[in-house]
C-alpha angles and dihedrals in degrees: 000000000000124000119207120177119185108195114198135175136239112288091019105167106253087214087060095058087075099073086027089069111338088117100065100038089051082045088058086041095057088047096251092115107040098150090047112136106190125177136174121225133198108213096200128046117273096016120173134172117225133186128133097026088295120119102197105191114215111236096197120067127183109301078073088074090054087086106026124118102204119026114197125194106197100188140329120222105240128017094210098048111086106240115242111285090232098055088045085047096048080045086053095050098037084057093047102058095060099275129132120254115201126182120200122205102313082003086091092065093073094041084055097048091050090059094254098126100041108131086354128121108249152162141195128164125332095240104038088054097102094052093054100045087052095047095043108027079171093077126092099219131191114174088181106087131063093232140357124213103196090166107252087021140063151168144194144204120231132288118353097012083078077065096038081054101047089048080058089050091051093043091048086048107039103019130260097283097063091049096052088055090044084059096049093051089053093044092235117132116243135273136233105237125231132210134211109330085350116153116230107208101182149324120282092266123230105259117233113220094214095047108086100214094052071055100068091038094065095039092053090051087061091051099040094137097068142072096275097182116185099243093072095053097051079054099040078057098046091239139118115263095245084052089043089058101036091060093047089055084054093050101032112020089226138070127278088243100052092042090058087049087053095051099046085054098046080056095048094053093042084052099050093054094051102034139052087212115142112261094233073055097048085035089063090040084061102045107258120115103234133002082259092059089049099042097076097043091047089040090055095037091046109016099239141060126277084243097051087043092064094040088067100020108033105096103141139049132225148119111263117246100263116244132264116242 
């Protein structure tokens, strides 16, 4: 079984628990967590969650986070404003006895009260930022990405990377091809994984069949299994390669090199769930030369081994649709 306690504090919008925990809950929904026990907390007395002229008082209070696995704070209602000691307390014990503590958007701010970001990699929402880097120096912020696994912590944007979070946690928990599925039920277009202390710049954007460079995006995941150097896709595009680059960082947030990484490592796990295929195999059908030459790349994408990967993923065999050249 899987525990998941969401504490939230008084006035807590009732719109913003959909990215705080809509994931799971559409995940149980679909059938991919059966076993999901998921409770919202209210971590001060009397607290209530209000939006569209609705209160919606919060029947748990903090003894529910004593057996979670996984405690989530989706937002605190002013950065300036100290959180209450006992919920910073129940965070710190939580943390203590071995469970993950995520903060979503101002959710990192009491995180960051309870002790839990000191010396950590962390982010929180672009515009609160400041605030956070002048109240916990401590902190080693980065605004800039949409998540940070950094293993028992982690920490969200605003808005839809709580989402973008919570598609890496099913995907951690039930494989890559599941959350994929999950993505595509909720109409929401897939996300890279990230592995212990990775960086998520940014969602596999929808490609846009007019634009040249989403082009030669689509064109390179169907050939996943070759060279692919940049140079031939800026050519491909009929740009210069500085254009060309340029363009991919606007579309992707990251560069062309290490989206093509992403992508040869999202194919290897997805074949490592649906084939009994050899990894040095699986390894060539990706691109890379040898299963040594994948292994570090998977290891720091996904925060395992290929080989550890299929021993908890690889549930079906087949032989992978060849490519198309």
């Amino acid at each position: 079984m899987r525990r998941l306690a969401v504490v939230v504090f008084n006035g807590a919008s009732l719109g913003a628990m959909s990215f705080a925990f809509g994931v799971f809950e559409m995940a149980s929904a679909f059938g991919e967590l059966p076993d999901l026990d998921l409770k919202v907390v209210g971590g001060e007395p009397g607290t209530a969650l209000r939006g569209g002229g609705l209160t919606v008082p919060v029947p748990e209070d903090l003894d529910a986070v004593r057996n979670a696995d996984l405690v989530l704070v989706p937002n605190w209602r002013s950065p300036m404003e100290d959180p209450p000691e006992a919920a910073l307390a129940a965070l710190r014990a939580a943390h203590d006895r071995g469970a993950r503590v995520a903060g979503l958007c101002s959710g990192a701010f009491v995180l960051a009260a309870a002790g839990l970001l000191d010396g950590r990699p962390a982010t929180t929402h672009w515009a609160m930022a400041p605030l956070l880097a002048a109240r916990f120096p401590a902190v080693r912020l980065d605004e800039s990405v949409l998540y940070i696994d950094d293993g028992d912590i982690l920490t969200a944007g605003g808005g839809a990377a709580g989402m973008d979070l919570g598609l890496h946690l099913i995907r951690s928990w039930c494989g890559a091809e599941v959350a994929n599925r999950l993505a595509k039920g909720m109409v929401v277009p897939p996300h890279r994984p990230g592995g212990q202390a990775q960086y998520i710049e940014s969602p596999m954007p929808e490609l846009d069949e007019g634009d040249p460079v989403s082009e030669t995006m689509a064109w390179a995941l169907t050939r996943l299994d070759t060279a692919l150097p940049v140079d031939e896709l800026a050519r491909r595009a009929h740009m210069s390669r500085r254009n060309y680059d340029r363009r991919f960082r606007e579309i992707t947030g990251a560069a062309p090199g290490t989206w093509l990484t992403h992508q040869r490592v999202i194919r290897a796990q997805q074949l490592l769930e649906s084939t009994d295929l050899p990894v040095d195999e699986i390894a060539r059908y990706c691109g890379f030369s040898s299963s040594a030459a994948l292994r570090p790349h998977f290891r720091r994408q996904v925060g395992v081994t290929p080989v550890s990967y299929r021993e908890t993923f690889g549930t079906r065999l087949g032989v992978p649709e060849p490519m198309l050249s």
